[in-house]
N, C-alpha and C positions, 0 to 999 in steps of 0.2 A: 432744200437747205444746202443739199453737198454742190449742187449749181453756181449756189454764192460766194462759194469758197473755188477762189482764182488758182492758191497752192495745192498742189497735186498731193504733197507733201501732208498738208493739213487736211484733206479730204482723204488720205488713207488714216492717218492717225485716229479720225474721227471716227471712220468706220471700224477701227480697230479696238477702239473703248467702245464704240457701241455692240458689237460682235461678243466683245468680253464683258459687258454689263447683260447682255441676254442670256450668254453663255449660263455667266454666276446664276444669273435670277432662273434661268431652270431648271440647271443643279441642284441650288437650293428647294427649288420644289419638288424635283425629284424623290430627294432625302426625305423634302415633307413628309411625301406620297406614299412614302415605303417604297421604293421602289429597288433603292439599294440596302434592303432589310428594312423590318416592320420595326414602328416606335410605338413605344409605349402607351397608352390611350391615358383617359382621366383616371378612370376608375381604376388601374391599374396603377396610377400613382399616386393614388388616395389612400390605397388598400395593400402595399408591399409588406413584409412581413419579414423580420430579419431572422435567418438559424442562428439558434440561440443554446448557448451551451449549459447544460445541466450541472448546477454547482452541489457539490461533497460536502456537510459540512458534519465538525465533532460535536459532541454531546456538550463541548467550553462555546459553542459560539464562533470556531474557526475553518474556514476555507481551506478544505483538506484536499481540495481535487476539484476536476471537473471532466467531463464527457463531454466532447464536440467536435465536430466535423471542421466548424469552424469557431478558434476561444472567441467567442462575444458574449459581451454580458453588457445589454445596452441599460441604459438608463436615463431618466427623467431630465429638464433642462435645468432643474432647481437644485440636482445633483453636481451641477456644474460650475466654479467658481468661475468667477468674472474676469481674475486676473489671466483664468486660460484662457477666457473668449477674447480677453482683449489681446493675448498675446499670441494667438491664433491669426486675429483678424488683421493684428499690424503687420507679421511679416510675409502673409499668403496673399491675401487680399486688402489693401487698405481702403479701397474704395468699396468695401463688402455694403454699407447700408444706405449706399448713393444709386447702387445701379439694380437692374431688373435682373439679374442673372449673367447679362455680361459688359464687359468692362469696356468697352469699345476704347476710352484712349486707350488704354494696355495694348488692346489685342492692335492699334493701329503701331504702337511702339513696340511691340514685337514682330511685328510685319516688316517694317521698315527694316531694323535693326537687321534683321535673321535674313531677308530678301534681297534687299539693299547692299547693306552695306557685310552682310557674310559673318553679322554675331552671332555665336551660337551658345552665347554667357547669355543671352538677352531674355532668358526662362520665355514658360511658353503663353503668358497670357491667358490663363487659365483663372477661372473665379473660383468660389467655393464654391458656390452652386453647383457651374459644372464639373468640379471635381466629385460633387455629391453624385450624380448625374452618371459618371465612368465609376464610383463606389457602386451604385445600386445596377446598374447595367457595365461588366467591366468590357474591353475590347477583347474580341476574338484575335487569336492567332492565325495574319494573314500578313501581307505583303504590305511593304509600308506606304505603295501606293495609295495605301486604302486608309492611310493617316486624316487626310482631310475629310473623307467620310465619318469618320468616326469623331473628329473634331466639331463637322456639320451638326451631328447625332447630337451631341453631349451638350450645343447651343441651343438646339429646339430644344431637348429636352428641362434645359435650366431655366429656360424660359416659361416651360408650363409649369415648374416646382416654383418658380416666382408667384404664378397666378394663383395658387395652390394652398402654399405654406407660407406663414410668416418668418421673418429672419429669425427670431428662437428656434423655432420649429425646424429651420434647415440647416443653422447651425449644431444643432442636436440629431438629427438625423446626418449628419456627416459627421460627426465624431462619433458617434456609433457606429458607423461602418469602415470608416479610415483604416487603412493596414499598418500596423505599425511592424510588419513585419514575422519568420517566424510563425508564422500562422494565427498572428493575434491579431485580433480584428476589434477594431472599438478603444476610447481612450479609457474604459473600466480597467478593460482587461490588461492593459499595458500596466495602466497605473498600480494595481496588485502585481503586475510582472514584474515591473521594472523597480517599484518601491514600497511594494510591502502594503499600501495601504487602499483603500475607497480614493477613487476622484476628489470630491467633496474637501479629501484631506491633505490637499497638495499645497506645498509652499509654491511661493513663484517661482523660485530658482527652481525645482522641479517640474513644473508644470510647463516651464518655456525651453527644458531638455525633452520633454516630450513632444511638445509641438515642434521644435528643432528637428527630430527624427522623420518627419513629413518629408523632408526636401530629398531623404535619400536613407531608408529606412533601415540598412546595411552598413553602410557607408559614415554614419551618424550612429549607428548603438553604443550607446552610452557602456555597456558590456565589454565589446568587443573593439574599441576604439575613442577610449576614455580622453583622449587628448583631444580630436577630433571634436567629441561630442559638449566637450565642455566650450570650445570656441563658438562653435553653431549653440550654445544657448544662450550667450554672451552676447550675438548677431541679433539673436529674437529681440531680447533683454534693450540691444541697442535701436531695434526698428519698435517697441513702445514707449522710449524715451523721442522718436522723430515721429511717432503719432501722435503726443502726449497723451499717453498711459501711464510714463512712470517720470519719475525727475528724475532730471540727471545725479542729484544726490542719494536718491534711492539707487540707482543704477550702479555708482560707484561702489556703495555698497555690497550690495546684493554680489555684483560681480566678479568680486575677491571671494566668495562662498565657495572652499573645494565642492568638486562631483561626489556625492556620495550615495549609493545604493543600497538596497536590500533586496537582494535578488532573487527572485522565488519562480521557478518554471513550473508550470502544473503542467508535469511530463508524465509519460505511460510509464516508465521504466523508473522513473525517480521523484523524491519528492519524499514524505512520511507518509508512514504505512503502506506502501506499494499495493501489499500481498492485500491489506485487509479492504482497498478501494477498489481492487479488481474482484473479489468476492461479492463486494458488495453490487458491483457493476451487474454480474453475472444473475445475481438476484431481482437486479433491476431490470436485465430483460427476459426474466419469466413473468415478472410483475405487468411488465408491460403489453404480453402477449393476454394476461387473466383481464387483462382492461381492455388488449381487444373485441377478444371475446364477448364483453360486453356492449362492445358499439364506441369505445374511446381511446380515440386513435393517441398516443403517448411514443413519444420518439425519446428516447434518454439521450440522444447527439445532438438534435436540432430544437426541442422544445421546452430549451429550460425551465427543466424543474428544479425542485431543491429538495436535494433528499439530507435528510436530518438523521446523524448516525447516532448508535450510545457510546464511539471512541473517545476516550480524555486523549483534549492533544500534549497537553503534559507529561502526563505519564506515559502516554505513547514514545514521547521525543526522551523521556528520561531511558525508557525500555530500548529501544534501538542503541541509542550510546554504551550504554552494558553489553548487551549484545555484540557489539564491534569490538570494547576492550576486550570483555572474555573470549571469542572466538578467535580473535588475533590470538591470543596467548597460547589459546587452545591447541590451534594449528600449528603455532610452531614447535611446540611439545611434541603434539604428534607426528609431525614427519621426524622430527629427531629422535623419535623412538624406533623406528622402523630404518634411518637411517638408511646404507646405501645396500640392504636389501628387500626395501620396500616393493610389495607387489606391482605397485606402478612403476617401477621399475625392472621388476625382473621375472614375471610372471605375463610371459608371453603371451598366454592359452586367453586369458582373465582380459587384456587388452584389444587381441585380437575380436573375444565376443562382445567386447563393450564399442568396441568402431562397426561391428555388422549391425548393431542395435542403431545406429546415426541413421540421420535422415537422407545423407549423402549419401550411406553404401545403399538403402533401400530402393534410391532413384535409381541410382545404375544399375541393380540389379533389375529391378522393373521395366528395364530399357535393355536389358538383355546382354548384359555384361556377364562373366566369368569371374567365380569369387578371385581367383589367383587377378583378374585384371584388375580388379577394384582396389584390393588388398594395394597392389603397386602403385595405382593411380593416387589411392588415398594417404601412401607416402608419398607423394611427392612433396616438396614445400613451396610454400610462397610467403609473402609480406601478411601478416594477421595481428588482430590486436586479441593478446589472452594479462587477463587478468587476476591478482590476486589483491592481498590485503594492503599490499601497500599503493594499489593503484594501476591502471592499464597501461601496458609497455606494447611496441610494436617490436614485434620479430620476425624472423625467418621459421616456416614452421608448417608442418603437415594438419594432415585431420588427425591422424593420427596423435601428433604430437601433442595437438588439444585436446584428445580423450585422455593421453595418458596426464595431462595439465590437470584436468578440471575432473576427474575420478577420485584424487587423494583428498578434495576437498570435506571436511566437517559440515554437515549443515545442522540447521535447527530447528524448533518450532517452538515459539511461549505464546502463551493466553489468560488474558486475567480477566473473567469476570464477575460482576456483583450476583452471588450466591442467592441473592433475597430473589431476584429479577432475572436473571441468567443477559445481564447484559453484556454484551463487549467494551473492556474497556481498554483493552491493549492486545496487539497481533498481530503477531511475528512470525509468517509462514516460510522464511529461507534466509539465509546468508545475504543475499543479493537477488533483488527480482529481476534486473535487468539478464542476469545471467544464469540461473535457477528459477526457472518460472513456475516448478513444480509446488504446489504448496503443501506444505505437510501439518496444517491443522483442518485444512478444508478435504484435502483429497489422500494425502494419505492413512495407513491404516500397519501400524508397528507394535512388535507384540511390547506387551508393556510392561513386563516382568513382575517387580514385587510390590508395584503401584497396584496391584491389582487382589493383592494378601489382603486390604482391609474389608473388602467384599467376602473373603473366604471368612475371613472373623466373624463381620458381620452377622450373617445367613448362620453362623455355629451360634450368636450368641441370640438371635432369633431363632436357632430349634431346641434352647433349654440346657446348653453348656453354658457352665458356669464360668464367668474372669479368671477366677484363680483355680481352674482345672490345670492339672501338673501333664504336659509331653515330654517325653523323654527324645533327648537330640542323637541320640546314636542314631546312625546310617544302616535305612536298611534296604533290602535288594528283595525286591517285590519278583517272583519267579514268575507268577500269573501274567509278567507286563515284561516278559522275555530280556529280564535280568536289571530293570531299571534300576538305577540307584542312586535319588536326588543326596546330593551332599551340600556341605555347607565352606567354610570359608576359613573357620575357626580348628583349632588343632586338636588333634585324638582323643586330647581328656572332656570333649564334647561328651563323648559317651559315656559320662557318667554323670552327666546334670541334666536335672530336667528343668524344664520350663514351663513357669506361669504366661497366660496367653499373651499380660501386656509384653514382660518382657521378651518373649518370642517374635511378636509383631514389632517390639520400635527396636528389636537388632534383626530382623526379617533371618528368622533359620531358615531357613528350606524342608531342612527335616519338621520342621513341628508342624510347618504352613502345610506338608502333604498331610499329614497326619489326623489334622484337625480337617481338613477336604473330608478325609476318610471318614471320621468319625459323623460327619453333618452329611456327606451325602453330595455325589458330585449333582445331581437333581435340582438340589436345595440349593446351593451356590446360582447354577445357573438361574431358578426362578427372584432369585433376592436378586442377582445382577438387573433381571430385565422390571423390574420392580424399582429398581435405582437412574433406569431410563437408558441401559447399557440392549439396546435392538440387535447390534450386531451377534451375527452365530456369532458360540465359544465352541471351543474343541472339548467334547465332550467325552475326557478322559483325566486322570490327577494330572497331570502335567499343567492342567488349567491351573492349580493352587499358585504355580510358582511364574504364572503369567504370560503362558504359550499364547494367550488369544490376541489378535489382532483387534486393537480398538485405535479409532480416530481421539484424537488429543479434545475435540471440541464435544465427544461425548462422553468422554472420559470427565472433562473440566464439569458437565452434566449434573453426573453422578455423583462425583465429590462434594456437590454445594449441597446436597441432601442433609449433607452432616451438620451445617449449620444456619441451613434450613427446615427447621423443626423436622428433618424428616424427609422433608417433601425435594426430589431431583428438580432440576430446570432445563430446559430448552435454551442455550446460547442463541440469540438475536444479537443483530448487528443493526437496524435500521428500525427509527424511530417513528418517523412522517414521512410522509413527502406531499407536497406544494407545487401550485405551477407557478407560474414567473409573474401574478399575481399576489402570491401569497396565501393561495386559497388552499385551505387542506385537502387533498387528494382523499390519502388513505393514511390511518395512524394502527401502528403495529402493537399489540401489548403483547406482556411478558407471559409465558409460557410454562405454568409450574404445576407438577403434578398435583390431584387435587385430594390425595389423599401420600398420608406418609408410608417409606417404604419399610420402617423398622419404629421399635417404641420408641418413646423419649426417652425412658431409660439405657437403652443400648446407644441408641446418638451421644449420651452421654458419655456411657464407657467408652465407647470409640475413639471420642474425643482426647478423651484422656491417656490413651493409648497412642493416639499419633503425636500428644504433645511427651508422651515421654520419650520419641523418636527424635524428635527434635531438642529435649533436654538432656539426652543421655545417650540415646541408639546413631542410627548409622548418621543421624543429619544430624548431630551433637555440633560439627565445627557451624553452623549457627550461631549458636552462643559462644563459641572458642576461637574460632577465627575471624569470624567477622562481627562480631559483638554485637549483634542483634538483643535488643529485650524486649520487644513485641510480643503481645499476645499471638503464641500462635502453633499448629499444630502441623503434621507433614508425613510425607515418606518417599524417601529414594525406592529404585529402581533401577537394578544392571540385568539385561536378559544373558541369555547362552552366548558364549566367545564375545561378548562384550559386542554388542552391535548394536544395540541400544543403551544410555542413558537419560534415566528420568527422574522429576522432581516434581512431589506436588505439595504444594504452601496452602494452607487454610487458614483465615484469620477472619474476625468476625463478618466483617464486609468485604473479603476479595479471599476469591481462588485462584491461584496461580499455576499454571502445569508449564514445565520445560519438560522437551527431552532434545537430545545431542544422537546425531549416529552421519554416517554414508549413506546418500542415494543407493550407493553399490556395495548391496548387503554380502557380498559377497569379501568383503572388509569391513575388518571391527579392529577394536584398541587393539593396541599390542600387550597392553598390561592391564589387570584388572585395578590397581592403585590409579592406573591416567582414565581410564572408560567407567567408574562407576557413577553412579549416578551423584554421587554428591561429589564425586570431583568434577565431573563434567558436563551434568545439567542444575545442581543446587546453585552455583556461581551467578546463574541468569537472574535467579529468584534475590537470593542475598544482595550484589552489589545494585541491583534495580532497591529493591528496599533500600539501602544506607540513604539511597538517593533522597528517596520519599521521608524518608525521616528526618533529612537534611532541610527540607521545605514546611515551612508551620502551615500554610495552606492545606494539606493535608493530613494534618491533627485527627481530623475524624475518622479518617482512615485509619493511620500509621497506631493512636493511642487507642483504640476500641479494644473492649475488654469480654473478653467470654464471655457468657451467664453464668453465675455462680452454679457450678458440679452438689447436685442434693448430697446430703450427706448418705443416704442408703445406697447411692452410687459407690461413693469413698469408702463407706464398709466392704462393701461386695470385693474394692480392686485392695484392702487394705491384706497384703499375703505376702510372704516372702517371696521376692519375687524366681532366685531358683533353688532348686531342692535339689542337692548332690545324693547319689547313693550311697545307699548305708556302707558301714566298711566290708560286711559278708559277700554284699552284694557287687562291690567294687571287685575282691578276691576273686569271685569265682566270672568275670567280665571279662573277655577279651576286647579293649579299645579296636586293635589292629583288624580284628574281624565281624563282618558286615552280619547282623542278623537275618536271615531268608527267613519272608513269611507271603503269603499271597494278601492282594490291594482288596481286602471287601469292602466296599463303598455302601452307607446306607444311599439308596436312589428311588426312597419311598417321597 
């Protein structure tokens, strides 16, 4: 044939297409072959299987979180409204239900364009398919030489997902893997990212900002670049009016609708309940390792489950906004009390050990540094972002300077659960988890001061003391306990009244509470405590009456629902079910209640009536005074030694409540006992979260629930004056000013 061509000219050209026509066609088979990397087979694109993120949800029905490696949460085609496929398919692919996987005019008019004539606006001729195609197989990191390979790759491959799958079927397997950025993978998870709601529940003007953010998924977030992102959905809007999808009258429309968001990140660090979705997490992978064990393989990052909590997200969300107002207020009380000789300021020794406890002096020291080198290094400063209540500032600023920043900090812990079930219904393990990761209802362990009197009552009124047994409040100094002498709060003429037990317990003496230890028996205490579901050791000496023992807030919260659970303690749970991405019940958790009571019903009763006169008259009285609370309901503060802890714990017929307030770094407490006790400075948690709940009729059942009617042989037994002054002889011959010495005998039968 090249014989018959007379042009030298025309017989190189010809060999030169046909040279480049073999070329291609062996290329292309190379690719076939695997030969520049292995493709995909049938059965591997029959059978792909997306990582699928494990969604949180509350005990209301709400999307509290999720675990995943990557956020997808794929879903069904019938999930998907039609106004996104079409507005999808108009501005990506318009010839999406003509071709096999690819587009050949495109890709010839991209060829031209981009080769030709040097456009490089000319996009790249891409289908959905093969976009599906680089979704399910993405391109490695390599030299852009290897662009047309991987373009080669992505056309076989669209072409077998043609032979394969129907266009439902690939259109829904490519929105389910689509990046929208961020780390969001799928149009679910965007769609609850970006607006708050299900797919299914998109308007069009939302649904075609989402498909807008395909072309440049940074560049286009509707978040970060509101002006941008409203034009590119306008473009979508206007490439379904040139498919007809929409009329131009709809379009007009539609496209005066401002951008408007509902922004919700399901981030580690943020989002509601932080502290109580990482607990729960933490639960979820021992759960996961007890189902290994059994042969069931369960990944809480890649096999979406659904784990079903018992959090209300309401009252969660009502809890956290208390929490901020009071802690803001808190804090600024407290540093202004300490003012500018606050130890974080001027307690050198106290900072110094708080920067050798960092994780930075620890590396250099383990690297063979010199405390004197570390010490200097760790002053040095640079650019840091440190944080408080009004929000993160960038500074100039050492390690140092951030110990001494984030040491004066208040933190907190509240938990409220249903007493009948020990469920969780709100949980509040720190100030900030982003920045306090430490939780202090799950892991720590703070002594709990006079939250802990109603156990001493108790166990007295379970060994045959009577309510209206008279203690006398004078101070005495026990010699046998190398001069102890618990005192009280109240002025000198203490020593001459005595107290009946209620009133002793709902103004917490200190003298009566050792007394009444004394009298029942440090033994007896401690068997009632672990009888009320309280495991951890106590310190097994008086000092236990006035609340030396370190207990966890979530088994403290335990113990207290005894009281208005006939008796019987509970087990705090947090997780309800869980499901696989099916729907199928995995494993369902029940409530956890002791099976027997740990006190009569008659003393539950007095109890009862004892912590409500704490809250009607004794130290949690501003309840009703200050915050005008009239709920049913009963309580007791809590200040330990120098003010290092405060506590509050709320009972009311369906919800226990425990705050407490203090420093990671025990080694600081209030400056005053008026700003650190327990009802100035953990009652406020309990009280304004209440006003809230009572503000909402939703929770009627809650907020109106009414004690069980007190028998009346109860109300005889407490019916006594509740203090008894000494006689006038006995006042005469009484020294106030001096302490009576006697030795501690303790029944400990």
């Amino acid at each position: 044939m090249l014989k018959n061509l007379k042009s030298p000219f025309l017989r190189f050209s010809l060999l030169i297409l046909v040279s480049l026509f073999v070329g291609s066609l062996l290329f292309l088979l190379s690719v076939k072959w695997g030969l520049w990397g292995k493709l995909p087979n049938a059965r591997e694109l029959s059978d792909f299987k997306y990582q699928r993120a494990s969604e949180v949800y509350s005990a209301d029905s709400v999307l509290i979180g999720k675990y995943y490696v990557f956020d997808r949460q794929p879903i069904p085609f019938e999930k998907i409204p039609k106004q996104l496929l079409d507005a999808l398919v108009a501005i990506e692919d318009e010839r999406f239900y003509d071709h096999s996987g690819i587009d050949y005019p495109s890709l010839f008019r991209v060829g031209v364009k981009t080769l030709l004539m040097q456009d490089q606006s000319s996009g790249g001729g891409s289908t959905l398919t093969q976009q599906l195609a680089k979704n399910l197989y993405p391109r490695k990191d390599r030299p852009k030489t290897n662009l047309t390979v991987d373009k080669v790759k992505e056309m076989i491959i669209a072409s077998r997902l043609e032979t394969m799958y129907d266009k439902k079927e690939i259109l829904t397997h490519y929105l389910n893997t689509v990046s929208f950025g961020g780390n969001t993978f799928g149009v679910e998870s965007a769609s609850l990212k970006f607006f708050n709601k299900s797919t299914d529940e998109l308007t069009l003007e939302e649904a075609a900002v989402l498909v807008g953010m395909l072309k440049a998924t940074y560049g286009y977030n509707p978040r970060v670049f509101p002006k941008k992102s409203l034009e590119r959905r306008n473009l979508v809007l206007q490439s379904m009016v040139k498919n007809d999808y929409l009329s131009q009258q709809a379009y007009d429309s539609i496209s005066k609708i401002p951008l408007v968001l509902d922004y919700r990140e399901y981030n580690y660090n943020e989002g509601i309940a932080p502290y109580f979705r990482e607990e729960v997490r933490k639960q979820m992978l021992l759960w996961g390792e007890e189902q290994k064990a059994l042969g069931n393989d369960y990944n809480i990052y890649t096999s979406g489950l659904k784990i079903y909590t018992t959090l209300d997200s309401r009252m969660q969300q009502l809890a956290e906004e208390t929490m901020v107002t009071h802690m803001t207020s808190l804090q600024n009380s407290f540093e202004k009390s300490y003012g500018p000789s606050a130890p974080w300021l001027k307690d050198r020794k106290l900072v110094d050990k708080l920067v050798r406890k960092t994780d930075a002096y620890k590396k250099m020291k383990n690297n063979g540094w010199q405390d004197a080198q570390i010490m200097d290094s760790l002053a040095k400063k640079r650019t840091m972002v440190l944080a408080d209540w009004t929000g993160e500032k960038s500074r100039e600023a050492s390690v140092r300077d951030s110990v001494q920043h984030y040491m004066k900090f208040l933190n907190t812990g509240s938990l409220a659960i249903d007493p009948t079930t020990g469920a969780v219904k709100t949980w509040i393990g720190g100030v900030n988890f982003k920045y306090f990761k430490y939780d202090h209802i799950s892991q720590s362990r703070r002594q709990v001061g006079s939250t802990f009197k109603p156990i001493v009552y108790t166990a007295a009124l379970e060994s045959g003391i009577a309510p209206c047994t008279y203690f006398s409040a004078q101070e005495v100094t026990y010699e046998n306990l190398k001069g102890w002498s618990p005192s009280n709060s109240g002025d000198k003429d203490e020593a001459y009244l005595n107290y009946s037990m209620e009133q002793a317990l709902s103004n917490s003496v200190n003298t009566v509470a050792v007394k009444v230890l004394e009298k029942t028996g440090i033994l007896q205490v401690m068997r009632q405590a672990n009888k009320m579901g309280i495991t951890t050791e106590l310190p097994n000496e008086p000092s236990l009456a006035l609340g030396t023992g370190e207990i966890k807030i979530i088994e403290l919260a335990g113990a207290y629902a005894s009281y208005v659970n006939e008796g019987r303690p509970v087990s705090p749970y947090l997780i309800q079910s869980i499901t696989n991405q099916k729907d199928s019940v995995l494993t369902t958790f029940e409530p956890k209640i002791a099976s027997e009571a740990a006190f009569s019903e008659e003393n539950r009763q007095i109890m009862i009536e004892m912590m409500k006169s704490t809250v009607n008259t004794g130290t949690a009285s501003r309840i009703r005074s200050t915050y005008k609370l009239k709920n049913d309901m009963a309580g007791k503060t809590g200040t330990t030694q120098n003010n290092k802890d405060a506590w509050f714990v709320a009972l009311m017929p369906h919800i226990v409540h425990i705050s407490w307030v203090g420093l990671d770094h025990q080694e600081i407490g209030f400056k005053s006992t008026s700003l650190g006790q327990g009802a100035n400075a953990a009652l406020p948690l309990f009280a304004l979260w209440m006003q809230k709940l009572n503000k909402d009729a939703s929770f009627n059942a809650l907020t109106k629930a009414r004690f069980k009617a007190t028998s009346q042989a109860v109300l005889d037994k407490l019916d006594c004056e509740p203090i008894k002054k000494d006689g006038f002889f006995k006042r005469l011959f009484k020294n106030p000013d001096r302490k009576k010495v006697k030795k501690f005998r303790s029944n400990n039968t």
